[in-house]
mmCIF file of the N, C-alpha and C atoms, coordinates in Angstrom:
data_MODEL
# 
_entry.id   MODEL 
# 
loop_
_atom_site.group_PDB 
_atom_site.id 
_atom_site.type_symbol 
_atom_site.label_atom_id 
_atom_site.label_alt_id 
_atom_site.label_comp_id 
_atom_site.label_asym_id 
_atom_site.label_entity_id 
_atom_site.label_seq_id 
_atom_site.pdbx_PDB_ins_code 
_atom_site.Cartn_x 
_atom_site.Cartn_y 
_atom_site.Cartn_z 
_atom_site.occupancy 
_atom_site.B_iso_or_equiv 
_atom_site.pdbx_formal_charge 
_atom_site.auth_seq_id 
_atom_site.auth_comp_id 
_atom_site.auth_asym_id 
_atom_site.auth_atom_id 
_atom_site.pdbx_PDB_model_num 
ATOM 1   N N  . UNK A 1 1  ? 207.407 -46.093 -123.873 1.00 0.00 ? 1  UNK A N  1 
ATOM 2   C CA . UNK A 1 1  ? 208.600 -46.531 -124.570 1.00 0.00 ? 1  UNK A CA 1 
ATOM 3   C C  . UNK A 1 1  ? 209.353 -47.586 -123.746 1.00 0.00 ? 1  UNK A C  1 
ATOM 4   N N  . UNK A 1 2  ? 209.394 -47.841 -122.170 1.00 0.00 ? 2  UNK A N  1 
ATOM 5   C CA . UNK A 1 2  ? 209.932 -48.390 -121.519 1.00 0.00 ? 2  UNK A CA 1 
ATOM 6   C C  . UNK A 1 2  ? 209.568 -49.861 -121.367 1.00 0.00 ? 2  UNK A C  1 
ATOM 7   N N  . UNK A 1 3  ? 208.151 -49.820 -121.907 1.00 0.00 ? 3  UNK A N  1 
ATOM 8   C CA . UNK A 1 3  ? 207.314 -50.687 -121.782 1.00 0.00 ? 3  UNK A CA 1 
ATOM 9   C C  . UNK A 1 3  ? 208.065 -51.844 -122.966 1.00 0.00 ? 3  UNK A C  1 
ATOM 10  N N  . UNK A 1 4  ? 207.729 -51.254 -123.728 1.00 0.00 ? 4  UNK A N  1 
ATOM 11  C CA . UNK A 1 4  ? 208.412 -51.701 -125.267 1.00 0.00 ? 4  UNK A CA 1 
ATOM 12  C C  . UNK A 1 4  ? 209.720 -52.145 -124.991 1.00 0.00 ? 4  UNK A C  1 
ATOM 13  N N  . UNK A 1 5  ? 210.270 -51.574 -124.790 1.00 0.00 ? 5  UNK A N  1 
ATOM 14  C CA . UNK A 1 5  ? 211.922 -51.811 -124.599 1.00 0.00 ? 5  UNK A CA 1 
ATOM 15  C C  . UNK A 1 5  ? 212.283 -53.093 -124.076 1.00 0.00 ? 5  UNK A C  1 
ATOM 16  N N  . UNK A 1 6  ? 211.434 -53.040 -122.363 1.00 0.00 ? 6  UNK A N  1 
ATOM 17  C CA . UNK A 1 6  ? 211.170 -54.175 -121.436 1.00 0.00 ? 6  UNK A CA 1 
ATOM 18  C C  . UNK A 1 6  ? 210.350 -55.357 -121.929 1.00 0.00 ? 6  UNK A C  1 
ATOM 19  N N  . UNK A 1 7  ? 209.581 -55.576 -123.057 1.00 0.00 ? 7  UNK A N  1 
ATOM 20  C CA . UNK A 1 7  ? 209.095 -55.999 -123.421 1.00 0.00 ? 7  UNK A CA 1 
ATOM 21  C C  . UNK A 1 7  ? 207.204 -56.874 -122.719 1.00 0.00 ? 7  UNK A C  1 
ATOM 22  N N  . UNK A 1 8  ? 207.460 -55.427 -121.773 1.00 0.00 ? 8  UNK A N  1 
ATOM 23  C CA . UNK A 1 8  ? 206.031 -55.847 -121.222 1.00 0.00 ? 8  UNK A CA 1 
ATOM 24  C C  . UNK A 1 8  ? 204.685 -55.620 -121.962 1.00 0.00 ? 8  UNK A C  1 
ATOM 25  N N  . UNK A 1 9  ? 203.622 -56.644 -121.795 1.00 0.00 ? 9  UNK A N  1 
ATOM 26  C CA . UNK A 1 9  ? 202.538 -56.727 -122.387 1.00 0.00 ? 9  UNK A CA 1 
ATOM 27  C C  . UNK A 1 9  ? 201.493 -55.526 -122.116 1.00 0.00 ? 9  UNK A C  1 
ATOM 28  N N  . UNK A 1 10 ? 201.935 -54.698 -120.284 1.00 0.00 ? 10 UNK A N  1 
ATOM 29  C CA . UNK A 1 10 ? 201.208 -53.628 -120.235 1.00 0.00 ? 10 UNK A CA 1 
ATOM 30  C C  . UNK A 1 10 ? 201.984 -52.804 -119.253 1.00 0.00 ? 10 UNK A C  1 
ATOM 31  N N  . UNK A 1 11 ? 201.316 -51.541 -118.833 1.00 0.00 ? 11 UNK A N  1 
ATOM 32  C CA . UNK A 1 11 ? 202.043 -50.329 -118.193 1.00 0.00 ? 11 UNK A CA 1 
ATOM 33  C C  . UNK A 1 11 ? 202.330 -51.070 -116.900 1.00 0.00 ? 11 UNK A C  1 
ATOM 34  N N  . UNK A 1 12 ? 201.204 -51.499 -116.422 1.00 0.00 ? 12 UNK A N  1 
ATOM 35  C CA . UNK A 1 12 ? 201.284 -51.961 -115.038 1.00 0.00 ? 12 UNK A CA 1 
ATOM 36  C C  . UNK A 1 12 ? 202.288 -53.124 -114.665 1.00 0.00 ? 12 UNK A C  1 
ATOM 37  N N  . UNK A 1 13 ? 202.868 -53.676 -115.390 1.00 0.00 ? 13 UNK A N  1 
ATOM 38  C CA . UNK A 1 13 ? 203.683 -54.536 -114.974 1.00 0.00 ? 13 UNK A CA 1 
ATOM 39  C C  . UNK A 1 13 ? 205.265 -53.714 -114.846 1.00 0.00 ? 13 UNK A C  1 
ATOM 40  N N  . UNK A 1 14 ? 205.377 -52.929 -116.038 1.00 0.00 ? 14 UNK A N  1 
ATOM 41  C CA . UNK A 1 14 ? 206.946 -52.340 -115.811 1.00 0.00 ? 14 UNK A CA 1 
ATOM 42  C C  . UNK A 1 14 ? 206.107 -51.065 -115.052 1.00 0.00 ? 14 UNK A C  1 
ATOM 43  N N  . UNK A 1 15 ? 205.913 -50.313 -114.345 1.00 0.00 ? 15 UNK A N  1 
ATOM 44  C CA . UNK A 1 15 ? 205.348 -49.428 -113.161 1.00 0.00 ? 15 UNK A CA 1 
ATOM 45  C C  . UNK A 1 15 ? 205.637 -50.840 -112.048 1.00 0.00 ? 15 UNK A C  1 
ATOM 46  N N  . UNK A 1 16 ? 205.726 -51.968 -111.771 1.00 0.00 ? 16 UNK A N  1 
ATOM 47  C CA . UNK A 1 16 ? 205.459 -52.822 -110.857 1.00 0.00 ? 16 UNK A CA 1 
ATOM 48  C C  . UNK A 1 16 ? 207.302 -53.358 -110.329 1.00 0.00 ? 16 UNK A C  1 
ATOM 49  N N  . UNK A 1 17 ? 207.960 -53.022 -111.873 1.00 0.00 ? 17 UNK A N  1 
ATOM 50  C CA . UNK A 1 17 ? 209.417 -53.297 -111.413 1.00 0.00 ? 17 UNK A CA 1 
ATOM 51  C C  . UNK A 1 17 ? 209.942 -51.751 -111.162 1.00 0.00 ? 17 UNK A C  1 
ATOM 52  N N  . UNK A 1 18 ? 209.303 -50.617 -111.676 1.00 0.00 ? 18 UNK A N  1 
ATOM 53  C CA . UNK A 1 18 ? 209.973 -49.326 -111.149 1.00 0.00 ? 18 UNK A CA 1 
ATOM 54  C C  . UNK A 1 18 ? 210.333 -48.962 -109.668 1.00 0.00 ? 18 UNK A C  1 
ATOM 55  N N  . UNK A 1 19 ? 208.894 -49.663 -109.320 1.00 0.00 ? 19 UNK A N  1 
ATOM 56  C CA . UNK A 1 19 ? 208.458 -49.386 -107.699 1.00 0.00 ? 19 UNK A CA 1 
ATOM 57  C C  . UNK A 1 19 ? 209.834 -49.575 -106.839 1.00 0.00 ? 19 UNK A C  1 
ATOM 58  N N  . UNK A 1 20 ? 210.448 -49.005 -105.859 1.00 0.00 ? 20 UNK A N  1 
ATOM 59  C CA . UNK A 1 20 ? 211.777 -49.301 -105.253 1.00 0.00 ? 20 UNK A CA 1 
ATOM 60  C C  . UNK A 1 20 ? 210.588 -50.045 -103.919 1.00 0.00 ? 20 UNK A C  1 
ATOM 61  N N  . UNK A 1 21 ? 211.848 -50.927 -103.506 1.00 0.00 ? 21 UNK A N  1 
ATOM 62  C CA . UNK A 1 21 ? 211.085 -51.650 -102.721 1.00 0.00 ? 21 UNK A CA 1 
ATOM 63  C C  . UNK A 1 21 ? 212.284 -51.260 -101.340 1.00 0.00 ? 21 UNK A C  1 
ATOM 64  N N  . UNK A 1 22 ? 211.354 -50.688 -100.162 1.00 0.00 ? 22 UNK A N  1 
ATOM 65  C CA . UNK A 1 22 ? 211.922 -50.603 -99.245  1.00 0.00 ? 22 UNK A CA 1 
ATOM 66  C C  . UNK A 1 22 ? 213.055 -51.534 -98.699  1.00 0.00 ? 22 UNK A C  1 
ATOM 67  N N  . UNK A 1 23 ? 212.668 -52.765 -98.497  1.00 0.00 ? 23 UNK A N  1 
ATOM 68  C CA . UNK A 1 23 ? 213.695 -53.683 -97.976  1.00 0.00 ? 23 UNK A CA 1 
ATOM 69  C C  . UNK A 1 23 ? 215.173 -53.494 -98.724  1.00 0.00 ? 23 UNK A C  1 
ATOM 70  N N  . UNK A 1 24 ? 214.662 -53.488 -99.564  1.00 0.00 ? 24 UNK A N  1 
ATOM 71  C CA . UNK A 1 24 ? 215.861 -53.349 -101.047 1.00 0.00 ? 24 UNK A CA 1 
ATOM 72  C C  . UNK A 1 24 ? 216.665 -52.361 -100.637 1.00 0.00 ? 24 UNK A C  1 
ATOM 73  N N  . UNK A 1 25 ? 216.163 -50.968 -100.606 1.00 0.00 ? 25 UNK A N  1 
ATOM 74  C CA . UNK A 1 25 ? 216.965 -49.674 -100.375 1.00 0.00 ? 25 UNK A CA 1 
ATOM 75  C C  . UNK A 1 25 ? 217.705 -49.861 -99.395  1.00 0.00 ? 25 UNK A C  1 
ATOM 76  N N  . UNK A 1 26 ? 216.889 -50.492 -97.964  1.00 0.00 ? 26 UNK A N  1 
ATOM 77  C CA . UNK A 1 26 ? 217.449 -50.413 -96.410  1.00 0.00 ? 26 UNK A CA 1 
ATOM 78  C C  . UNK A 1 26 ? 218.958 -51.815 -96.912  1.00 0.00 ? 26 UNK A C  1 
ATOM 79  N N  . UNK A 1 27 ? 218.316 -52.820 -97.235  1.00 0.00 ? 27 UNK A N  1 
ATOM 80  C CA . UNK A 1 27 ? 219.784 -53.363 -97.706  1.00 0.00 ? 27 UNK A CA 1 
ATOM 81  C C  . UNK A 1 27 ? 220.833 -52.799 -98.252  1.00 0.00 ? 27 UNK A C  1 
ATOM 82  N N  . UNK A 1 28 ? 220.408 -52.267 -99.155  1.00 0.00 ? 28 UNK A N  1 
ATOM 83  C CA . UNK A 1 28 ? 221.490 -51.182 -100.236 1.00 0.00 ? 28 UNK A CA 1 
ATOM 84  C C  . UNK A 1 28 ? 222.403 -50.261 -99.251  1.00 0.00 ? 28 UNK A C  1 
ATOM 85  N N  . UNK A 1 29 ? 221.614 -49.780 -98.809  1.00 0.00 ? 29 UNK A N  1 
ATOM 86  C CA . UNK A 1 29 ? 221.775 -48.752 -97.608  1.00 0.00 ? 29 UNK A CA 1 
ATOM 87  C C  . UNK A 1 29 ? 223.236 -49.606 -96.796  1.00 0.00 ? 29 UNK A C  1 
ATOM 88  N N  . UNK A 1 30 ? 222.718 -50.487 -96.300  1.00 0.00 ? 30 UNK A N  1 
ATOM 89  C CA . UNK A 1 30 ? 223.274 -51.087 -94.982  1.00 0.00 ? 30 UNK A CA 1 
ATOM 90  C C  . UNK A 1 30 ? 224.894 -51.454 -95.840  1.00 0.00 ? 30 UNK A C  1 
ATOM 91  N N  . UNK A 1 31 ? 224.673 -52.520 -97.137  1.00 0.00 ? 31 UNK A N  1 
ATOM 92  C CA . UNK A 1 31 ? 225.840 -52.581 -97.683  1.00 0.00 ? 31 UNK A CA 1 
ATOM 93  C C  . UNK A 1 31 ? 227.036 -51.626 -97.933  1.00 0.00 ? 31 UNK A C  1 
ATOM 94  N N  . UNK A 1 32 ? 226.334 -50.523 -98.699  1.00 0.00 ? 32 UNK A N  1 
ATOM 95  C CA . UNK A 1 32 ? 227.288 -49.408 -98.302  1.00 0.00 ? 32 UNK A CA 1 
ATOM 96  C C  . UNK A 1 32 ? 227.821 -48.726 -97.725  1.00 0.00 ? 32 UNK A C  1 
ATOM 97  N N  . UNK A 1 33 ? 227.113 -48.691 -96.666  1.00 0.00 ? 33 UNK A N  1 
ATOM 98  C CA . UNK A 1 33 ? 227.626 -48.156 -95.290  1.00 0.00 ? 33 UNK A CA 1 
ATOM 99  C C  . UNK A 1 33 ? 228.904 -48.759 -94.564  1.00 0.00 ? 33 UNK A C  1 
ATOM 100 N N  . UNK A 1 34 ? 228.475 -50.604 -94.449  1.00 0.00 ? 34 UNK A N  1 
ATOM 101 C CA . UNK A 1 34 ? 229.393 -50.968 -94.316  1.00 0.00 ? 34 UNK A CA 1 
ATOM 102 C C  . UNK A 1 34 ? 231.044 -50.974 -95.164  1.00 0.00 ? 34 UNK A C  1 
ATOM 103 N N  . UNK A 1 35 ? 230.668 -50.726 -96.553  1.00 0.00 ? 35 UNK A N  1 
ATOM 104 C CA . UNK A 1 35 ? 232.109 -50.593 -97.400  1.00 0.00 ? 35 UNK A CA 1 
ATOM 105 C C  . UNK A 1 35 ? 232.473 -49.455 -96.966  1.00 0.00 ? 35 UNK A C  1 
ATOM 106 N N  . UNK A 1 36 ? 232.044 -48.112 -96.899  1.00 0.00 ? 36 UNK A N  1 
ATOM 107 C CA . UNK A 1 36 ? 232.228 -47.612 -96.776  1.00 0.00 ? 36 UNK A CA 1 
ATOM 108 C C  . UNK A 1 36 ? 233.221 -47.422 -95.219  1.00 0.00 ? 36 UNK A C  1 
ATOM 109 N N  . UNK A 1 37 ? 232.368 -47.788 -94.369  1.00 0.00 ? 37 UNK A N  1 
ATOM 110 C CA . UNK A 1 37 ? 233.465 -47.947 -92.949  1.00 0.00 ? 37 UNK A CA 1 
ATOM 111 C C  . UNK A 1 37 ? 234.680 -48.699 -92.779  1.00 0.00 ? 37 UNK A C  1 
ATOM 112 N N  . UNK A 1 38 ? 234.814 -49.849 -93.681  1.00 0.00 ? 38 UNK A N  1 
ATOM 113 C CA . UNK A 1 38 ? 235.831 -50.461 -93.857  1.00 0.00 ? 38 UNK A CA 1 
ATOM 114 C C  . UNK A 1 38 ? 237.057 -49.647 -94.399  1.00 0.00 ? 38 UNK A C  1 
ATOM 115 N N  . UNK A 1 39 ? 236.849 -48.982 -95.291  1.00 0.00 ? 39 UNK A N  1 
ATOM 116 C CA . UNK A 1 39 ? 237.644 -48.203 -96.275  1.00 0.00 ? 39 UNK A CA 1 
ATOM 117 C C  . UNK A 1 39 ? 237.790 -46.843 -95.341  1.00 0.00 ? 39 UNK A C  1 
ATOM 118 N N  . UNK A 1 40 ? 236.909 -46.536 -94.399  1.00 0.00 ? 40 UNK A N  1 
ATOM 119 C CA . UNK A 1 40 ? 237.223 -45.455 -93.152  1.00 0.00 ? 40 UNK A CA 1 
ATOM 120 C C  . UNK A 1 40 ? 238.859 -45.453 -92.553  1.00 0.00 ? 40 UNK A C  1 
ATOM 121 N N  . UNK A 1 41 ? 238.194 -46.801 -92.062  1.00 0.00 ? 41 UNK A N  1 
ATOM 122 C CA . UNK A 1 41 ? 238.914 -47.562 -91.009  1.00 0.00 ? 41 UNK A CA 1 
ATOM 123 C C  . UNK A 1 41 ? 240.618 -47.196 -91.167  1.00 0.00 ? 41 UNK A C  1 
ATOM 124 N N  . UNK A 1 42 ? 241.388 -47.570 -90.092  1.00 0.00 ? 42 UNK A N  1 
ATOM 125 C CA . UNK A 1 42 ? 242.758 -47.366 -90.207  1.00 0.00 ? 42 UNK A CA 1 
ATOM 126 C C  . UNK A 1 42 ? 243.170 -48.269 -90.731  1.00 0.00 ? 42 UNK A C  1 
ATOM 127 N N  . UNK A 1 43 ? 244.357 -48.214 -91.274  1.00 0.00 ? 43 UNK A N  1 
ATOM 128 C CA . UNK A 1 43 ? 244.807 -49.592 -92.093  1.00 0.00 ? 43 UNK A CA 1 
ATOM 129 C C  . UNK A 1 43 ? 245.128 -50.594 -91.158  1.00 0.00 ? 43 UNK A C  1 
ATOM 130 N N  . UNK A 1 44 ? 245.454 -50.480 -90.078  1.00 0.00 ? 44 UNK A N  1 
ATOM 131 C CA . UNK A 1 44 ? 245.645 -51.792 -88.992  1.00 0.00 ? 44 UNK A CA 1 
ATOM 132 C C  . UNK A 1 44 ? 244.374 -52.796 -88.692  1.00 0.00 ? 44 UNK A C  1 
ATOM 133 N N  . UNK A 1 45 ? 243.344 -52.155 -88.738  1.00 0.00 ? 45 UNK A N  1 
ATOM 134 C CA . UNK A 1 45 ? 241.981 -52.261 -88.013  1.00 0.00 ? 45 UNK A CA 1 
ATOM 135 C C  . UNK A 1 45 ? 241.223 -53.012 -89.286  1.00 0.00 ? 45 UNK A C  1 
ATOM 136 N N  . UNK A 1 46 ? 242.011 -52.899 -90.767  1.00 0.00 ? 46 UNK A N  1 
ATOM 137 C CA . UNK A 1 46 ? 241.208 -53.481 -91.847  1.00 0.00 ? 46 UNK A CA 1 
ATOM 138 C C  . UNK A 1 46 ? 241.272 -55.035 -91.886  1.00 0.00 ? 46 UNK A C  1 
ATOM 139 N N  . UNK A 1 47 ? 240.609 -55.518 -92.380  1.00 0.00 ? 47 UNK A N  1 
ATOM 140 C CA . UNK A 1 47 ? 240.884 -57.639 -92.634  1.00 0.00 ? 47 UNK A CA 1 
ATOM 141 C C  . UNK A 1 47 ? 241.494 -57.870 -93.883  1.00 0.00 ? 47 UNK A C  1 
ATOM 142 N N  . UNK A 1 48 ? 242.968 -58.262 -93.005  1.00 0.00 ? 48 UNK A N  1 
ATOM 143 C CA . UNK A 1 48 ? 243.760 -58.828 -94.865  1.00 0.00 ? 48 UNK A CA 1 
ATOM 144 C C  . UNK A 1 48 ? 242.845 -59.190 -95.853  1.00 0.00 ? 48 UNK A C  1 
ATOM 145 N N  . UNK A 1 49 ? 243.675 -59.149 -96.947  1.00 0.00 ? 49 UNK A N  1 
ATOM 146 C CA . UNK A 1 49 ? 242.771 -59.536 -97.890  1.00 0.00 ? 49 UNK A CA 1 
ATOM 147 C C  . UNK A 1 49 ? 243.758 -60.966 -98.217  1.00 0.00 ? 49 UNK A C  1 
ATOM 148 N N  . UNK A 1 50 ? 242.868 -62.196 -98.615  1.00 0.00 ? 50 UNK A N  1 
ATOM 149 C CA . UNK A 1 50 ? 243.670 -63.096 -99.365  1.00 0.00 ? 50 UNK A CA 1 
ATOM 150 C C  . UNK A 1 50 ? 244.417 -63.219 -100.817 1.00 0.00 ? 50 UNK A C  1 
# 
């Protein structure tokens, strides 16, 4: 059904965008981490915002 939806010609191509791709996650990862510490942080220690 996903296939269809996505409008791929076969399984193997949408199975090919499901795949999580490591680099991806470890980025994901890293981004949030960092928002996350920012928003930790004490309010002195944060970077104005413009």
């Amino acid at each position: 059904m996903l296939r269809r939806i996505a409008g791929h010609g076969s399984l193997s191509t949408t199975q090919r965008y499901l795949r999580p791709r490591i680099r991806k996650i470890t980025a994901a990862e890293a981004a949030l981490s960092a928002h996350f510490s920012a928003l930790r942080a004490p309010r002195h220690c944060r970077a104005s915002s413009p």
